[in-house]
ZAKESE-725843 format. One record per atom (N, C-alpha, C, CB): residue number from 1; chain; atom name; x, y, z. Coordinates in nm, 4 decimals. Glycine has a CB too. Example, Ala and Ser with C-alpha at 12.3 -4.5 7.8 and 13.67 -1.06 7.14 Angstrom:
{r 1, "A", "N", {1.3190, -0.5690, 0.7800}}
{r 1, "A", "CA", {1.2300, -0.4500, 0.7800}}
{r 1, "A", "C", {1.3200, -0.3300, 0.7800}}
{r 1, "A", "CB", {1.1308, -0.4473, 0.9046}}
{r 2, "A", "N", {1.2850, -0.2250, 0.7080}}
{r 2, "A", "CA", {1.3670, -0.1060, 0.7140}}
{r 2, "A", "C", {1.2900, 0.0030, 0.7870}}
{r 2, "A", "CB", {1.4084, -0.0598, 0.5725}}
END
This chain:
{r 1, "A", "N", {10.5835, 11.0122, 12.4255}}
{r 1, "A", "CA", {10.5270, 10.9916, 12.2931}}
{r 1, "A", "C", {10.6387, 10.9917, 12.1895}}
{r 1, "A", "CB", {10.4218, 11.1001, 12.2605}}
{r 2, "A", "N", {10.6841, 10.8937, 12.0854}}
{r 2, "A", "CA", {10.7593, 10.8803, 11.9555}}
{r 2, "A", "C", {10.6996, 11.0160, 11.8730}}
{r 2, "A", "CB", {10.7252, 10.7180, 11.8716}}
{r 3, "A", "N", {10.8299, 11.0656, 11.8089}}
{r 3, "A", "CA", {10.7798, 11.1444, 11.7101}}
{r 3, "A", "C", {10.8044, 11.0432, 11.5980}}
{r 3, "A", "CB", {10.8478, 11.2908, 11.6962}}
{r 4, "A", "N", {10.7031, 11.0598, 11.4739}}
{r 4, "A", "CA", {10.7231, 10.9751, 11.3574}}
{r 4, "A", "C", {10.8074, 11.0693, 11.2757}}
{r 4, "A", "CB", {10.5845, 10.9238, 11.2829}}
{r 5, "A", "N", {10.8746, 10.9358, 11.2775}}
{r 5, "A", "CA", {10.9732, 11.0080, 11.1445}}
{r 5, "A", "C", {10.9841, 10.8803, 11.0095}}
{r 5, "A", "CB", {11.1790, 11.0489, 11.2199}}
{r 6, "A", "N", {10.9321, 10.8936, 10.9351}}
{r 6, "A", "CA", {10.9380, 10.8513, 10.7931}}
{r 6, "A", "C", {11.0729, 10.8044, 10.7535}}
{r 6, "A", "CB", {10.8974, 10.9630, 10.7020}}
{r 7, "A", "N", {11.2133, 10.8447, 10.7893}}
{r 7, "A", "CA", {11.3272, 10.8002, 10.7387}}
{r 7, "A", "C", {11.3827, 10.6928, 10.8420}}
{r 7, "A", "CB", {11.4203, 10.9179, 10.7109}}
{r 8, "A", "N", {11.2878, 10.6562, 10.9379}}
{r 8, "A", "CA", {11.3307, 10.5344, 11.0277}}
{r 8, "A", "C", {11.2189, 10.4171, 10.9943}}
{r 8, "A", "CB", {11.3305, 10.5788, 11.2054}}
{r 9, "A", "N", {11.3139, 10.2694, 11.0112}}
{r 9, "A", "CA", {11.1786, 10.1539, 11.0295}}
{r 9, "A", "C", {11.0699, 10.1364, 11.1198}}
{r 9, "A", "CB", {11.2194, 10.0381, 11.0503}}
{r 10, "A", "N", {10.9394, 10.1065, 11.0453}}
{r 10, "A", "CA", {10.8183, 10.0699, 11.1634}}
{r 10, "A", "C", {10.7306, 9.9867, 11.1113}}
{r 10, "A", "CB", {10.7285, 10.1913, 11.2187}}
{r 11, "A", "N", {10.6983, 9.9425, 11.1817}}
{r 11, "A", "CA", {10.6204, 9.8097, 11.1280}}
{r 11, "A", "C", {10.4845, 9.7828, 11.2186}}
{r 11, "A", "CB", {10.7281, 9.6652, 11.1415}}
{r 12, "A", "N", {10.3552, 9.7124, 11.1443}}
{r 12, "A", "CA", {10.2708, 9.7203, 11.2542}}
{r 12, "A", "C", {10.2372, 9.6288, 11.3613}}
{r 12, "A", "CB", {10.1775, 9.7430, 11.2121}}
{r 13, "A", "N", {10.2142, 9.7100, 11.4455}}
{r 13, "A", "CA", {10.2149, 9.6457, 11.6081}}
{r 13, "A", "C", {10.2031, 9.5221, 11.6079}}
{r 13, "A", "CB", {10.1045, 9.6872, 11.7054}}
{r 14, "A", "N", {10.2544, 9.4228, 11.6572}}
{r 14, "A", "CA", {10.2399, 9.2836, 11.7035}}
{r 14, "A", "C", {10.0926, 9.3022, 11.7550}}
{r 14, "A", "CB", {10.3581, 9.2297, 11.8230}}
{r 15, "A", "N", {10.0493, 9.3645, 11.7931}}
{r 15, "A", "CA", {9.8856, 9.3720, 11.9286}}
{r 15, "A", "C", {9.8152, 9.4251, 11.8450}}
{r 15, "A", "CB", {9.8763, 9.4828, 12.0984}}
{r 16, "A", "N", {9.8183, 9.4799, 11.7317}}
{r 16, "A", "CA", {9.7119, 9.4950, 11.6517}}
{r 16, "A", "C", {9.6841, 9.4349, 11.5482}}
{r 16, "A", "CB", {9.7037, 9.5872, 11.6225}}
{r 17, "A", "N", {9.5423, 9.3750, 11.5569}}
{r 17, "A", "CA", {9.4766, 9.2892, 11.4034}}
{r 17, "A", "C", {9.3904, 9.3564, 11.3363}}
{r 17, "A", "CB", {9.3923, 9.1527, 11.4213}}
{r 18, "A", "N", {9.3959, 9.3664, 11.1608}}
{r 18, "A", "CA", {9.3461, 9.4355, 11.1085}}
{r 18, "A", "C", {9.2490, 9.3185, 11.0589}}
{r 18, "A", "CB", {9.4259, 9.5227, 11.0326}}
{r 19, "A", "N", {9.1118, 9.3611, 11.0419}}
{r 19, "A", "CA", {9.0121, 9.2990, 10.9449}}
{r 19, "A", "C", {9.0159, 9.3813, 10.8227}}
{r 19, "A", "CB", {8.8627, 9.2924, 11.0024}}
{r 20, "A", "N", {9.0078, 9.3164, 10.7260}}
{r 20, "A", "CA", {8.9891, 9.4089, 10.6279}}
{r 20, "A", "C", {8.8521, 9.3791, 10.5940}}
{r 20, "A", "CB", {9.0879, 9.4028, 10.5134}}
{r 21, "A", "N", {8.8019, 9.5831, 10.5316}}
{r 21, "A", "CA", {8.6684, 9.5507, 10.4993}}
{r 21, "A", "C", {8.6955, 9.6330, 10.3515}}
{r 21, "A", "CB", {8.5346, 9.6078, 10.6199}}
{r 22, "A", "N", {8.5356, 9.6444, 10.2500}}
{r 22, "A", "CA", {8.5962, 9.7298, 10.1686}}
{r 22, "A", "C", {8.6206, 9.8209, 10.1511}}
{r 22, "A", "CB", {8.5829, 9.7343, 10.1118}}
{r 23, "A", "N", {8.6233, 9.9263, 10.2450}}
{r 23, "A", "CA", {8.6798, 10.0880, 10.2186}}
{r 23, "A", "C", {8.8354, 10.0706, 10.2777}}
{r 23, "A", "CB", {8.5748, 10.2327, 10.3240}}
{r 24, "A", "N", {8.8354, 9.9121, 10.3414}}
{r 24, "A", "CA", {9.0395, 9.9391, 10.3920}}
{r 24, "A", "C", {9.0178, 9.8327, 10.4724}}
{r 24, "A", "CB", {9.1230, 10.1141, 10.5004}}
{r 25, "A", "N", {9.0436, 9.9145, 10.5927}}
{r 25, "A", "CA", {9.0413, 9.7518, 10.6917}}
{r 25, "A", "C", {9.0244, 9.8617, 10.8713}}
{r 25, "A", "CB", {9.2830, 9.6073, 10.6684}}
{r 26, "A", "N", {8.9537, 9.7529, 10.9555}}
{r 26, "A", "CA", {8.9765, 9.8203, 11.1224}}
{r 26, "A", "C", {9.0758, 9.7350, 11.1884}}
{r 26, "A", "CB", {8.8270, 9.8168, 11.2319}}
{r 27, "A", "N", {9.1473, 9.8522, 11.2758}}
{r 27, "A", "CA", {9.2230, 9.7939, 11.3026}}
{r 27, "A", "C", {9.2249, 9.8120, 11.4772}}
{r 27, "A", "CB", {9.3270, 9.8277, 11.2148}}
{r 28, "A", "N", {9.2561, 9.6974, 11.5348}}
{r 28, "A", "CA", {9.1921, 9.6719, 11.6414}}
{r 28, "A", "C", {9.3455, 9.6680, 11.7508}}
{r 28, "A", "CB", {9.0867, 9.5235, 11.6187}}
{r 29, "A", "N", {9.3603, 9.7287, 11.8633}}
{r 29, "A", "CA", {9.4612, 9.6955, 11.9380}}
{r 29, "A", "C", {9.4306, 9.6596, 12.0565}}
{r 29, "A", "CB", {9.5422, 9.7789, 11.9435}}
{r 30, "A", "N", {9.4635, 9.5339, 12.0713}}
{r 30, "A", "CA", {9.4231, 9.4341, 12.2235}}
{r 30, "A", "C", {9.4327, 9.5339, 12.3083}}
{r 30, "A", "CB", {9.5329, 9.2950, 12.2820}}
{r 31, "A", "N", {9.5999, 9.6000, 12.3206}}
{r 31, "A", "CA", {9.6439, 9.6654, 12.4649}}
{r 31, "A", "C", {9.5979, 9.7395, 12.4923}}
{r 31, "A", "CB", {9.7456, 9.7083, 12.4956}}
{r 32, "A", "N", {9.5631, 9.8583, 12.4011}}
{r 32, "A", "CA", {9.4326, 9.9749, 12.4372}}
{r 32, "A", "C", {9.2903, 9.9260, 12.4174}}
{r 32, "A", "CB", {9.4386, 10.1124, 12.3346}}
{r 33, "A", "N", {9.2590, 9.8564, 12.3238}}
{r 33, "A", "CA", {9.1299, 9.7960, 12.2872}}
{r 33, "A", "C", {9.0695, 9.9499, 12.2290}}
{r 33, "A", "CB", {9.0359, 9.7094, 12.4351}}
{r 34, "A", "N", {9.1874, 10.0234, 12.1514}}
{r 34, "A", "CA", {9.1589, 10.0982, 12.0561}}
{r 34, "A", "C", {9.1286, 10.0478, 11.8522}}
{r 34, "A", "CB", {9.2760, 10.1850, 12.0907}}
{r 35, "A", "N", {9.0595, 10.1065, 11.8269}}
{r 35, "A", "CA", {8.9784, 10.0998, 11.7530}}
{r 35, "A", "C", {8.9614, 10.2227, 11.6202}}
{r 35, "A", "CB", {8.8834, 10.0850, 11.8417}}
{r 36, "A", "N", {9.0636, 10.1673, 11.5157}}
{r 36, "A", "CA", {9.1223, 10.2525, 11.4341}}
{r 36, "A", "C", {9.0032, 10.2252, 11.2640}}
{r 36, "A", "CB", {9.3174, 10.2007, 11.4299}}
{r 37, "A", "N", {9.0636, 10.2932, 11.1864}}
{r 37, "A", "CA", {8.9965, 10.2870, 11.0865}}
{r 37, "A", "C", {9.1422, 10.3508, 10.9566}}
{r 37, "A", "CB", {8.8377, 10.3845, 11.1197}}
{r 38, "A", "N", {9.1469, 10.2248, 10.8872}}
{r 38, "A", "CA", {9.2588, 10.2944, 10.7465}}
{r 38, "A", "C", {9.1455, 10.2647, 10.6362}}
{r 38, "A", "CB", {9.4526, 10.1852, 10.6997}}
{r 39, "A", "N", {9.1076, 10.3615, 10.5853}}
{r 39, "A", "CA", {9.0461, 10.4235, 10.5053}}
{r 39, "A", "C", {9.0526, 10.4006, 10.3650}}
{r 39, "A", "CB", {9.0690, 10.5244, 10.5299}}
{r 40, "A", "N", {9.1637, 10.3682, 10.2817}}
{r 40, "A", "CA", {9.1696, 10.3233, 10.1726}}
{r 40, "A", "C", {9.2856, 10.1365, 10.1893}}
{r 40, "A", "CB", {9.2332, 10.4732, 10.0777}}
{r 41, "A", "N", {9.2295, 10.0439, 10.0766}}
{r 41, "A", "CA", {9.2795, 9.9630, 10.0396}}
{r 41, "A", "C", {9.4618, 10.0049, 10.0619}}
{r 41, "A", "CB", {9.2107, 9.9402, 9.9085}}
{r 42, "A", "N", {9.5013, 10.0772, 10.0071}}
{r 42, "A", "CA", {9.6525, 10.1152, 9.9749}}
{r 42, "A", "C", {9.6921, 10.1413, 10.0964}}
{r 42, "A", "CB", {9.6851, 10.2373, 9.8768}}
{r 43, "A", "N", {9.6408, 10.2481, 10.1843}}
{r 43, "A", "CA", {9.6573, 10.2256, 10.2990}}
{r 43, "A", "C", {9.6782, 10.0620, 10.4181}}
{r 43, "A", "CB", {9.5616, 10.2987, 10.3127}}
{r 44, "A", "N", {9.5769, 10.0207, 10.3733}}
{r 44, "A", "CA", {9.6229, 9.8887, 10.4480}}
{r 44, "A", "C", {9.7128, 9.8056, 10.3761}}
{r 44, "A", "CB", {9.5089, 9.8003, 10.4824}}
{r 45, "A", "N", {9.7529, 9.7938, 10.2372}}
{r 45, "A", "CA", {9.9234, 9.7806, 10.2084}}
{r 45, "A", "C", {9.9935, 9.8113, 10.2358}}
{r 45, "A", "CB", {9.9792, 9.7955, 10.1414}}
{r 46, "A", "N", {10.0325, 9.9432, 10.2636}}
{r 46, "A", "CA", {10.1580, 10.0083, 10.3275}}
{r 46, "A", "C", {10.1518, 9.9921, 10.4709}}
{r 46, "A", "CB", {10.1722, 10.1611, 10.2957}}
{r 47, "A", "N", {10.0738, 9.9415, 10.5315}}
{r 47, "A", "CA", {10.0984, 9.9213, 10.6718}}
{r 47, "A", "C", {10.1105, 9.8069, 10.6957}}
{r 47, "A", "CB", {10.0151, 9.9651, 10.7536}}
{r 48, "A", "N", {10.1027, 9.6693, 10.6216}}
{r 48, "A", "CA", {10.1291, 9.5936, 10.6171}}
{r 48, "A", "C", {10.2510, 9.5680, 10.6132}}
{r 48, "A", "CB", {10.0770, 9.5669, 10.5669}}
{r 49, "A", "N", {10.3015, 9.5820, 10.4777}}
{r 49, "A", "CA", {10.4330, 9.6003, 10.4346}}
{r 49, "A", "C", {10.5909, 9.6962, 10.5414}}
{r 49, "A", "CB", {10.3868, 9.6802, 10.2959}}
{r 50, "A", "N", {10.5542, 9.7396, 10.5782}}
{r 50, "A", "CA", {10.6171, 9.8685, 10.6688}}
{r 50, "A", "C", {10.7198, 9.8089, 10.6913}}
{r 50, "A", "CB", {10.5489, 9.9280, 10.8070}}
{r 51, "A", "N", {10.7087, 9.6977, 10.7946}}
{r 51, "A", "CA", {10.7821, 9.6031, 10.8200}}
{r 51, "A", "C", {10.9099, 9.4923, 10.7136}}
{r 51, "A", "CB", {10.6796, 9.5448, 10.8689}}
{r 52, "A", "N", {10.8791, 9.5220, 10.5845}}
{r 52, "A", "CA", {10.9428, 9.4273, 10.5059}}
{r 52, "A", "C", {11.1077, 9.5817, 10.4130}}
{r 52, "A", "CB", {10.7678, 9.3311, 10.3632}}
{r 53, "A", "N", {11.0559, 9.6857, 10.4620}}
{r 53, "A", "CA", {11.1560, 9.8309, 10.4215}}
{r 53, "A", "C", {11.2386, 9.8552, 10.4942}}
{r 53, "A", "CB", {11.1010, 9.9620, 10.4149}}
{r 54, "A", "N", {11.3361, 9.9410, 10.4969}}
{r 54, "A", "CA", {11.3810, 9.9967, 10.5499}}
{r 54, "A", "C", {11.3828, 10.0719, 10.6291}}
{r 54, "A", "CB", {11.4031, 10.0079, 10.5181}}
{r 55, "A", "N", {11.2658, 10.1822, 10.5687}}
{r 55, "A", "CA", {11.2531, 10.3404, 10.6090}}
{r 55, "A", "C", {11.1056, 10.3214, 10.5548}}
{r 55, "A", "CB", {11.3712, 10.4791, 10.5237}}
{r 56, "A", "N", {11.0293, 10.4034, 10.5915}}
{r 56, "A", "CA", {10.8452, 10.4394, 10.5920}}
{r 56, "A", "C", {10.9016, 10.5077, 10.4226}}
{r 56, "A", "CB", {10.7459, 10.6044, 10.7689}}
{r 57, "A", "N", {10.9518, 10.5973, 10.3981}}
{r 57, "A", "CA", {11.0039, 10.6557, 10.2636}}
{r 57, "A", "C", {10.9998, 10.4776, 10.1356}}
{r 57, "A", "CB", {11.2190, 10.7431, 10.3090}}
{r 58, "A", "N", {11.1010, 10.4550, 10.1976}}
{r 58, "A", "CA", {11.0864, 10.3043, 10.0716}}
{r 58, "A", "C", {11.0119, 10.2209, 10.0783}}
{r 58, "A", "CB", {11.1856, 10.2085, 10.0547}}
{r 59, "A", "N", {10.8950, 10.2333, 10.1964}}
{r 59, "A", "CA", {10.8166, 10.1484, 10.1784}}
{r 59, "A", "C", {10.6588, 10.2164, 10.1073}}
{r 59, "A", "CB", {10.8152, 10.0794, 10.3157}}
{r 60, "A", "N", {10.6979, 10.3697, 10.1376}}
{r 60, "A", "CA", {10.5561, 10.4296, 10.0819}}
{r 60, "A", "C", {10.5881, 10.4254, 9.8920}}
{r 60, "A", "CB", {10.5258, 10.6330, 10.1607}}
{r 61, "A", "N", {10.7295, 10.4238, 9.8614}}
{r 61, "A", "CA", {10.7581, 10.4459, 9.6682}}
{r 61, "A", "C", {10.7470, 10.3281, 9.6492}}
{r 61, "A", "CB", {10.9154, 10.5066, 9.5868}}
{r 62, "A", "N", {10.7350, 10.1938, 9.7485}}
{r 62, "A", "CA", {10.6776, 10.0355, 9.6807}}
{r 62, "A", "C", {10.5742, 10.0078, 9.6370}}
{r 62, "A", "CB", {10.6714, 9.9344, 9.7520}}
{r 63, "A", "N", {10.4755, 10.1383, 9.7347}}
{r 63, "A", "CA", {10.3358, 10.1321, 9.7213}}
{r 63, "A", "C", {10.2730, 10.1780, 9.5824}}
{r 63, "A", "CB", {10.2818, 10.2121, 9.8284}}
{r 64, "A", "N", {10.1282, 10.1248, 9.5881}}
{r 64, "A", "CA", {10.0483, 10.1803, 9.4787}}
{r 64, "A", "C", {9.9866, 10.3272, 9.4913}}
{r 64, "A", "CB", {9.9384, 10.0872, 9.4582}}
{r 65, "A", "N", {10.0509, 10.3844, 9.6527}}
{r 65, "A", "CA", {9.9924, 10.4997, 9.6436}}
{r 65, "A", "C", {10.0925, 10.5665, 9.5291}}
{r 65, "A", "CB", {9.9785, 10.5734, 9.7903}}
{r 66, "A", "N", {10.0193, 10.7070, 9.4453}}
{r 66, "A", "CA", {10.0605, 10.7684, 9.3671}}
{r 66, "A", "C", {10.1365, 10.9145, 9.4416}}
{r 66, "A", "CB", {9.9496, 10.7768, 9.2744}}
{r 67, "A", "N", {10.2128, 10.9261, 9.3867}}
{r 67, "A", "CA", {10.3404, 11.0345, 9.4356}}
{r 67, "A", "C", {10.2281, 11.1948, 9.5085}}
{r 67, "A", "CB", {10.4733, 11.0955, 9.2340}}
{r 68, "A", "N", {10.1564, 11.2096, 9.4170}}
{r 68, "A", "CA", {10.0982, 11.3405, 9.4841}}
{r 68, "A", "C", {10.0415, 11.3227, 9.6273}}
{r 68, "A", "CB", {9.9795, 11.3979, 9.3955}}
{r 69, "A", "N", {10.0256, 11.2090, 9.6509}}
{r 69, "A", "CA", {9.9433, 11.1499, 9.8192}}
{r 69, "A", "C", {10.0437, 11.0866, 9.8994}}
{r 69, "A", "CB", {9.8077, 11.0137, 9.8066}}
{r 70, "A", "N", {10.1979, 11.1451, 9.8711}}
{r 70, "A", "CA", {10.2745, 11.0873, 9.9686}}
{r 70, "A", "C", {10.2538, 11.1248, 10.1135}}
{r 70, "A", "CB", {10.3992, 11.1105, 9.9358}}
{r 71, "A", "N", {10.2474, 11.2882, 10.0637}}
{r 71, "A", "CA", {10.2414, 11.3849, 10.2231}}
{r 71, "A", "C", {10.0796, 11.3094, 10.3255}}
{r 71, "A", "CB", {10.1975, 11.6274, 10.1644}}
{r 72, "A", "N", {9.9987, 11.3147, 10.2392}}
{r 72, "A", "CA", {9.8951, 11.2564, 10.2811}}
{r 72, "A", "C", {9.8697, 11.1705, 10.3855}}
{r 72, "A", "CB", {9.8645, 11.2128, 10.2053}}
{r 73, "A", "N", {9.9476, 11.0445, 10.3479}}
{r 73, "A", "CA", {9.9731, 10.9302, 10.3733}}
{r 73, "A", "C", {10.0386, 10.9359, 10.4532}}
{r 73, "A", "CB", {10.0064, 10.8644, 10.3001}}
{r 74, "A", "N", {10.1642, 10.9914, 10.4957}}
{r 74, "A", "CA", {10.2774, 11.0199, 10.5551}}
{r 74, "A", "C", {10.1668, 11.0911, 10.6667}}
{r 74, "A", "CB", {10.4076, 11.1094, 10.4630}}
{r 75, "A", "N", {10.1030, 11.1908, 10.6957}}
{r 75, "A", "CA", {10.0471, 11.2201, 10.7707}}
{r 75, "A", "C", {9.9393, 11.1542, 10.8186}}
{r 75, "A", "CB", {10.0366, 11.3038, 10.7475}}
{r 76, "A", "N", {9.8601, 11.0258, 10.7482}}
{r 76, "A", "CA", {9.7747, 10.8999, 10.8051}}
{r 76, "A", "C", {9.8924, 10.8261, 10.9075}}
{r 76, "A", "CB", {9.7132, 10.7782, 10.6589}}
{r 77, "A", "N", {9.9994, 10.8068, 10.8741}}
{r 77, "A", "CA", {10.0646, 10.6885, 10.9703}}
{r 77, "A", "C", {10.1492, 10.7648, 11.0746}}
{r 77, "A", "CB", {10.1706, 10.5722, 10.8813}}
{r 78, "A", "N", {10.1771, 10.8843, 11.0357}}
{r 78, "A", "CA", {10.1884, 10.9618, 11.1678}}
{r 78, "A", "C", {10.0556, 10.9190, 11.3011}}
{r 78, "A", "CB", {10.1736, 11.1400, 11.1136}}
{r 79, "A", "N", {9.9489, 10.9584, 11.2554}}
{r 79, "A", "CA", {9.8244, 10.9705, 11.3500}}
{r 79, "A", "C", {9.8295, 10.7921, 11.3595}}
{r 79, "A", "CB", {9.6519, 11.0642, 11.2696}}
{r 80, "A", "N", {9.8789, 10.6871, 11.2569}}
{r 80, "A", "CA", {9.8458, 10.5391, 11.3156}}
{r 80, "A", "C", {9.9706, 10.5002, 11.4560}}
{r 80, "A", "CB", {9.8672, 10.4064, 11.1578}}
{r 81, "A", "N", {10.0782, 10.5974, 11.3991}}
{r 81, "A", "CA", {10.1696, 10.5855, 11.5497}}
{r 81, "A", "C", {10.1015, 10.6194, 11.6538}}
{r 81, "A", "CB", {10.2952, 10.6754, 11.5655}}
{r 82, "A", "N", {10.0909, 10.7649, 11.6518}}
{r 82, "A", "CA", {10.0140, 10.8001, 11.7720}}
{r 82, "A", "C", {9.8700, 10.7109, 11.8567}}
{r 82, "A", "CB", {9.9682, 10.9312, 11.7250}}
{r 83, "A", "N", {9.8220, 10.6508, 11.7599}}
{r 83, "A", "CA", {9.7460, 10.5185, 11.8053}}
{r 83, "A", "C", {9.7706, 10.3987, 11.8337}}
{r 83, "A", "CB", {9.6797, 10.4890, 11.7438}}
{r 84, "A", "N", {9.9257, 10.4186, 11.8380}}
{r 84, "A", "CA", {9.9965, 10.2604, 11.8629}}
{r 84, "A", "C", {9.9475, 10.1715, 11.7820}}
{r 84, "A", "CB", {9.9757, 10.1924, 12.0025}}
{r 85, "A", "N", {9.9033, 10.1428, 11.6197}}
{r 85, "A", "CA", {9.9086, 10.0840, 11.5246}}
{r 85, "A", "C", {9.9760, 10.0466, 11.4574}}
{r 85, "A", "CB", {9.8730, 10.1061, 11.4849}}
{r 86, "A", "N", {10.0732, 10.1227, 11.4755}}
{r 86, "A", "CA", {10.1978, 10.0699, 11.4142}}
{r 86, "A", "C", {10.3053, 10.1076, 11.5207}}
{r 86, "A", "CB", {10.2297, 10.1353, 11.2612}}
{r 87, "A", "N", {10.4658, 10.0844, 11.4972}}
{r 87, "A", "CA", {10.5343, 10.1059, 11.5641}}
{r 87, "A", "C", {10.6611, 10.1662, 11.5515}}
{r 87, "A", "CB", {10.5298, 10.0311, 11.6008}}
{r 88, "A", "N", {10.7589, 10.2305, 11.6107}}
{r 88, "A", "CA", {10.9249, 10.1929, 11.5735}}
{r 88, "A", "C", {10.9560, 10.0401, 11.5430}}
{r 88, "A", "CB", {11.0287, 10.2314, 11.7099}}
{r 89, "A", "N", {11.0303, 10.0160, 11.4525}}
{r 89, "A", "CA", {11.0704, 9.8623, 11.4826}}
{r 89, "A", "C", {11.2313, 9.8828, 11.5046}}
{r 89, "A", "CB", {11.0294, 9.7409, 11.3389}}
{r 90, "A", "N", {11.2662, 9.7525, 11.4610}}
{r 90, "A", "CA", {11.4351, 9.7778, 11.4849}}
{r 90, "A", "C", {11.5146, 9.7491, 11.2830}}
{r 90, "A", "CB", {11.5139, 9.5979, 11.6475}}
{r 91, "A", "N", {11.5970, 9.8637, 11.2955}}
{r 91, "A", "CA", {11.6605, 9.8184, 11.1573}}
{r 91, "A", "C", {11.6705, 9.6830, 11.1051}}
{r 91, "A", "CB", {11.7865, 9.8545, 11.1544}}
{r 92, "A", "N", {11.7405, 9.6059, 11.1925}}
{r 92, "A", "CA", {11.7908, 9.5007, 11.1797}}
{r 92, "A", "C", {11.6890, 9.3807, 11.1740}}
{r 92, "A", "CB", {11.8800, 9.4966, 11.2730}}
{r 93, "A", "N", {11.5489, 9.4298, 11.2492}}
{r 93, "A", "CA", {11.4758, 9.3505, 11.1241}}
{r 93, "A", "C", {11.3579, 9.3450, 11.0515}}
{r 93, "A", "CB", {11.4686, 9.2534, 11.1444}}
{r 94, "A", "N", {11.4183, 9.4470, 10.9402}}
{r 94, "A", "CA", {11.3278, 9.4063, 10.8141}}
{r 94, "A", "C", {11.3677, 9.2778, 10.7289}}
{r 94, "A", "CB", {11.3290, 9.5269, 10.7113}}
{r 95, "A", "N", {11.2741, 9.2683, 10.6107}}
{r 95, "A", "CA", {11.3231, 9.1403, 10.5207}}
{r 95, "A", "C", {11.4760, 9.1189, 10.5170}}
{r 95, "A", "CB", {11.2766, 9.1582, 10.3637}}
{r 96, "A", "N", {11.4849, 9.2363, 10.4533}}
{r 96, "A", "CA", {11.5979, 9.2322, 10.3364}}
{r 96, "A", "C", {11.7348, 9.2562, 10.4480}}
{r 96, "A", "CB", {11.5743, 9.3836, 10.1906}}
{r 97, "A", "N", {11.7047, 9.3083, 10.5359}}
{r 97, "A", "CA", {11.8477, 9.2603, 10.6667}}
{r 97, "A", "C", {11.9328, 9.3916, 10.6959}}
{r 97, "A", "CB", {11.9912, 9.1215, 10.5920}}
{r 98, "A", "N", {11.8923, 9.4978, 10.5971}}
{r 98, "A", "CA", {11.9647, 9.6158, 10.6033}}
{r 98, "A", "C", {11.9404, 9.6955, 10.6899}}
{r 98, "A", "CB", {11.9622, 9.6771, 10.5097}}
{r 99, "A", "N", {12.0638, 9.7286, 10.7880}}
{r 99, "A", "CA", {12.0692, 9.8313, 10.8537}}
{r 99, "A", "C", {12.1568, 9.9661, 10.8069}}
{r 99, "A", "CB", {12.1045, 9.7818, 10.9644}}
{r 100, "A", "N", {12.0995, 10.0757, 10.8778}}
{r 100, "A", "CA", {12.1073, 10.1528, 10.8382}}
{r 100, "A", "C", {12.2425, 10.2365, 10.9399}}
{r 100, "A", "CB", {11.9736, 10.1872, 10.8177}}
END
């Protein structure tokens, strides 16, 4: 099992498709044919996005979540790793090309 760590890149799973509905979006993973739930709109931005940062850290201060719900949040995408919803990715590629 990955421990999540917030100061490394991750991005979400190639094998998982999110529908979005209006409390967020489900998110569905072929390989387990597990069956997730992100709970707020903002949430399914930042997991979107994950992939376009550096670090889970610069991609959660891009977000519209507000500073007091970092830990929060930070502890939602912990539990979306552990569901294989999202992933480790590799530094080298986010958008912007920076490795770390």
């Amino acid at each position: 099992m990955t421990t999540f760590d917030p100061d490394l890149p991750h991005r979400c799973s190639p094998s998982v498709a999110l529908r979005p509905e209006p409390f967020g979006a489900l998110a569905y993973h072929f390989g387990t044919r597990r069956l997730s739930f992100l709970k707020t709109p903002e949430l399914v931005e930042l997991v979107t996005a994950l992939g376009d940062h550096t670090d889970v850290r610069t991609a959660l201060a891009a977000s519209p979540v507000p500073r007091a719900q970092h830990g929060a949040y930070l502890a939602a995408l912990a539990g979306l790793l552990e569901a294989g919803t999202i992933e480790p990715a590799d530094p080298s590629s986010t958008s912007d090309g920076a490795a770390r």
